[in-house]
N, C-alpha and C positions, 0 to 999 in steps of 0.2 A: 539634469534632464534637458536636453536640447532639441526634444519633439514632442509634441503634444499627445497623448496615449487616449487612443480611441477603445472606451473598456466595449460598445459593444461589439468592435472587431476579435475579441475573446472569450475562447471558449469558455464554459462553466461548471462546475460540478457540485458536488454537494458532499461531503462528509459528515456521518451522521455516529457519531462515539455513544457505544452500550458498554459501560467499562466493568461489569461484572462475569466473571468466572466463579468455575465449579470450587476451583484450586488452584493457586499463581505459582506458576512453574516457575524451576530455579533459573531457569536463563533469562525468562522473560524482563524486559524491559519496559513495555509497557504501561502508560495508565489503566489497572487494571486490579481489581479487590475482588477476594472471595465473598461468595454471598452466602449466609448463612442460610436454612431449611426455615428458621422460622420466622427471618425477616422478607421473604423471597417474596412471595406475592404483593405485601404491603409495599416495600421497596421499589418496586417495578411499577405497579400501578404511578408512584408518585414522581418516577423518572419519566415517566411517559406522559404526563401532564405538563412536566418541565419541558421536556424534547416539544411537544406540540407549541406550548407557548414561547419556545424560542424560537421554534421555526416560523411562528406568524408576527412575532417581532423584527426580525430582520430581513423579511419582506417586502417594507419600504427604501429600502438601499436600492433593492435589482429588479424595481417592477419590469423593469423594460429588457432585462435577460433572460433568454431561454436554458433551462437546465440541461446537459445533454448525456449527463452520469449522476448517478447516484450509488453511495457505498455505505453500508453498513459492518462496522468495523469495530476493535473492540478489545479486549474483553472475550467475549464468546456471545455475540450477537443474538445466536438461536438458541438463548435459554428464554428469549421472550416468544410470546404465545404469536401464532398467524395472525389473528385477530388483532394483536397490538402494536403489531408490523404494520397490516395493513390500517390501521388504524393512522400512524406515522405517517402512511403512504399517501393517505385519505388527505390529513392535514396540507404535506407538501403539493400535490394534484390541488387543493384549492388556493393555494398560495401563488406557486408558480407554474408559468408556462412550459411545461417539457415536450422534448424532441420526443415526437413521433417513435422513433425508434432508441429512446430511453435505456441505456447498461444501465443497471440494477443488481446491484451484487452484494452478496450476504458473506459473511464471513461462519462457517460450522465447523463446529466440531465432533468426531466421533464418538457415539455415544445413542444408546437407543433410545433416549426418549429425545434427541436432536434429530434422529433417521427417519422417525415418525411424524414428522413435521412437514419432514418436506415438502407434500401435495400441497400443504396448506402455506407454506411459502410459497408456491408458485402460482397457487390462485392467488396471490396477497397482492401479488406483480413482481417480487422477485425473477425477474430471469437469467441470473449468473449467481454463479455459487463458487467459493473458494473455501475448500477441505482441507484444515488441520493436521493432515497425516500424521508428519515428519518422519516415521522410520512404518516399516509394516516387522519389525522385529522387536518380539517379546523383550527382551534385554534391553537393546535398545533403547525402548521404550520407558523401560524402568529407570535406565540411566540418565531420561529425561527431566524423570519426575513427572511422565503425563499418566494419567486414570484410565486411561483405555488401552487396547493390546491389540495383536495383530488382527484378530479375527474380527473386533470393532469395527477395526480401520476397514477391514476390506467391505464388511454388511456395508457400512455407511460409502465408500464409494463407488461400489456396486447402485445402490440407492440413487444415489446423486447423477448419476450417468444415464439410467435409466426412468429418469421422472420426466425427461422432458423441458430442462434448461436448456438455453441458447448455447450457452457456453457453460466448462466446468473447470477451474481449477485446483490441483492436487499439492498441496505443499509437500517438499521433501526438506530433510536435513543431510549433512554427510561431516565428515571429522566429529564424530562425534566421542563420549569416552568410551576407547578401546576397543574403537572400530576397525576393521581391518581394508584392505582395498576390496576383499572379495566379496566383506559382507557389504560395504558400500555398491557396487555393483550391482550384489542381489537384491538390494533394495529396492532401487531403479531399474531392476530387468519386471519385478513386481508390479510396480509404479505403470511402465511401458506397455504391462500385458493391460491392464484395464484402460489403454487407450483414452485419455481425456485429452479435450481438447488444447489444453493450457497446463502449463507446468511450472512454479517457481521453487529452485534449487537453492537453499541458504547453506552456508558454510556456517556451522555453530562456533560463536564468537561470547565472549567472555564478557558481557558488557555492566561499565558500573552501576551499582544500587540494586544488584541482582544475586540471588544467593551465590549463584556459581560464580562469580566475583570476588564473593568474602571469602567462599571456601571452594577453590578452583579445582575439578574434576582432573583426571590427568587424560590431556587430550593427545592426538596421534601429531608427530614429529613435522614439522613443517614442510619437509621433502615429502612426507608422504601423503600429506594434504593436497601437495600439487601433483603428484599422482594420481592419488584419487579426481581430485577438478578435473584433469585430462582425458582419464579413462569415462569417469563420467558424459561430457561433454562431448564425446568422440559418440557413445552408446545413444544421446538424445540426437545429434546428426544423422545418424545412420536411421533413427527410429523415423527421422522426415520432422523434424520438429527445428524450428528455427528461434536462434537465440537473438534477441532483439533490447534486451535490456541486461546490466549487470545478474540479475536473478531470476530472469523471466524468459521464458522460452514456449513456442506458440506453434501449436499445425498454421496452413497459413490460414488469413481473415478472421483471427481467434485472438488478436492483442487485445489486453486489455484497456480498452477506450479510458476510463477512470482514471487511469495509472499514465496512461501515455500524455493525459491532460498534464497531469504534475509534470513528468520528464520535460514534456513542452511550452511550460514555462506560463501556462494557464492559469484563470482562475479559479479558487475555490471558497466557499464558503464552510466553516467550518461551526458545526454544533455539537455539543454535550460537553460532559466533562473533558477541561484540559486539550477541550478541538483546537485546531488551529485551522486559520484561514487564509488565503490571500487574495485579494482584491484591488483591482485596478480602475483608479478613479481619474479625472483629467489633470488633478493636480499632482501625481504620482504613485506609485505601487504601496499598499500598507498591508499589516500584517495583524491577524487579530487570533485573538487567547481569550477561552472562556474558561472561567473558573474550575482548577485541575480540581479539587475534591467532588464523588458528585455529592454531596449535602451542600456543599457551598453552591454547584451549581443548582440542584434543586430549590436552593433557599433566593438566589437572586434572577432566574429564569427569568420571571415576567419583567424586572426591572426596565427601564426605561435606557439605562448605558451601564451596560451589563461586560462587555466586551472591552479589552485591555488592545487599543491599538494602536499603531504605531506605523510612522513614514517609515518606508524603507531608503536609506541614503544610494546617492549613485552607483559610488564603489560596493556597498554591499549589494545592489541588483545588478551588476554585471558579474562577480562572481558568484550568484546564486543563480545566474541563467545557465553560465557553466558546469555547474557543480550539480546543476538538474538534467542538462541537455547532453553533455558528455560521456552520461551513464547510460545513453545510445547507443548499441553496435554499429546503427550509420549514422551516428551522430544527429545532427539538428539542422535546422535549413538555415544558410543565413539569414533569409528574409525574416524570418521570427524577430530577430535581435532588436532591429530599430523596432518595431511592431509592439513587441512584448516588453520592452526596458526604456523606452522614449529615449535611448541612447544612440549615439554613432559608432557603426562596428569599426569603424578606424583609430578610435582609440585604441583598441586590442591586436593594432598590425604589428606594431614592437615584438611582442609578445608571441604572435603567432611567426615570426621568422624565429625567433630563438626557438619555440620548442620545433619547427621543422628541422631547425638544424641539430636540434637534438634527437630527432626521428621520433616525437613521441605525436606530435599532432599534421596535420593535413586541412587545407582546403580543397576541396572537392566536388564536383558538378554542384556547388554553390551550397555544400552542406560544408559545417563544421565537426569534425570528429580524430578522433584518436587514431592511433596506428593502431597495428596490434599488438606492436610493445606499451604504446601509452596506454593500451587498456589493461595489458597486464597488469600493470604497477600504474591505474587510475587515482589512486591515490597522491599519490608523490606528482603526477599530471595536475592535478587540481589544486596540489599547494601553490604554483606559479602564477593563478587565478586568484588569490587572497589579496586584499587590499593593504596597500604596506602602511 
């Protein structure tokens, strides 16, 4: 570190982990446990006694930070009642100081007794909502392994459009098994007609400690995945909808704030099961994990060092400002760099003449970002950023 890191010159946010579901899809990756019918109430009530008292535990770290996002993520967030939301909400409101104009985002799922909630997430203080979808097709659906069908999907985001959120985001999926380009299309011609503000687009990926890992679906041909990507992407351009992150695409004034905190190399605090957090202090950037099972976190919540952290070293924070900033369509501002890593962006001039002359990166009216070949193949871009 060669500059001193001013944490209140950084933004803040708050991730808040509800890591139960109905049913743990086979893709998911997730910290994430089914919850059984007869543990459901009792379980919940005692996560949420945890989640309160760790949120007034680590309180004394950021008196002097204002929050300016908050996310509720998960699991399936909206299996817990409004009351117990705002109950969270209540807690975090006395702890910390939030922006006036506070993102608040819930993460839902399709399902009617999640649809019926909704008014009462928005009195809670909920005002962003991000919906589950991933396909509006019955097959599809099955080939997920998610519990709800098209007609779910659409009640629930018909609902969510019309309660009266700031912002609404729709998840979609596409390659999915033995999908074709036309039913991907139709998916997102579906998706387009109910007009939400915000859209993120996943490529269904095979990821380890995940059923569909052990026992691999047969998915669509890789030529034909970049098919679909294109024709896709062409379909959200046309619709007026601007793609501004690897998966994330926005009408304009609808990015989301929470999220763009992470790409921007911001801080976060992180609570519940398995959260993770980052936090910048003057002696350097650290990284902090709370206990993945939630019994283990419910069982050391109130503890006094509770929390697994850790410096981040230099070489590892320059490559992770990258590897955050660069999943930017316009990339990241240079200023960020010394600001957010107490580094000198001239270490990374080597580096940034080789991949110019490999046409994968650019500097630009003083941002840092990809071509549009290095974003193609963003991956194999960001291996050159690893510390040797």
């Amino acid at each position: 570190m060669s500059a001193k890191l001013d944490p209140a010159s950084i933004p803040l946010g708050l991730y808040l982990h509800l890591p139960w579901c109905r049913r743990k899809c086979p893709y998911c990756d997730f910290n994430s446990h089914p919850l059984k019918d007869d543990q459901s109430t009792t379980l919940k009530e005692q996560y949420l006694l945890a989640l309160k008292e760790s949120v007034s535990k680590i309180t004394h770290t950021q008196t002097s930070r204002r929050v300016q996002s908050i996310y509720f993520g998960g699991g399936t967030p909206s299996l817990f009642s409004p009351d117990q939301i705002d109950q969270i909400l209540s807690t975090i409101n006395h702890c910390f100081t939030l922006d006036q104009d506070a993102e608040i985002t819930m993460e839902v799922n399709p399902g009617a007794s999640e649809t019926a909630k909704l008014e009462g997430f928005l009195a809670a203080g909920i005002n962003r909502l991000s919906l589950g979808v991933q396909s509006f097709s019955d097959p599809m659906l099955n080939s997920l392994g998610r519990i709800h069908g098209r007609k779910e999907a659409l009640t629930a985001s018909d609902a969510a459009l019309s309660t009266g959120f700031n912002s609404v985001n729709l998840d979609l999926m596409f390659a999915l098994p033995g999908q074709t380009l036309d039913e991907a299309k139709s998916d997102l011609d579906t998706l387009l007609n109910l007009e939400p503000e915000h859209i993120s687009l996943y490529q269904l990926t095979l990821e380890p400690n995940t059923l569909f890992h052990a026992h691999p679906p047969k998915l669509p041909q890789q030529d034909h995945v970049w098919a679909m990507q294109e024709s896709l992407f062409e379909l959200l351009q046309e619709a007026g909808y601007q793609q501004y992150e690897v998966s994330a695409w926005s009408k304009p004034g609808n990015r989301c704030r929470h999220n763009l905190n992470y790409w921007e190399f911001g801080d976060y605090l992180g609570v519940g099961a398995g959260a993770h957090g980052k936090l910048t202090r003057t002696d350097g950037i650290w990284r902090t994990l709370q206990p993945r099972h939630p019994n283990e976190f419910m069982k050391h919540a109130s503890d006094a060092e509770t929390e697994n952290a850790s410096l981040v070293s230099d070489d590892e924070t320059g490559f992770e400002f990258f590897l955050n900033g660069l999943r930017l369509r316009e990339g990241v501002a240079a200023d960020l760099f010394p600001e957010r890593t107490g580094l000198q962006l001239d270490l990374f001039t080597p580096l940034f003449e080789k991949l110019e002359r490999l046409g994968l990166f650019v500097v630009e009216n003083n941002r840092l970002k990809t071509t549009p070949q290095g974003y193609r193949f963003l991956n194999d871009t960001l291996e050159f950023f690893l510390p040797e």
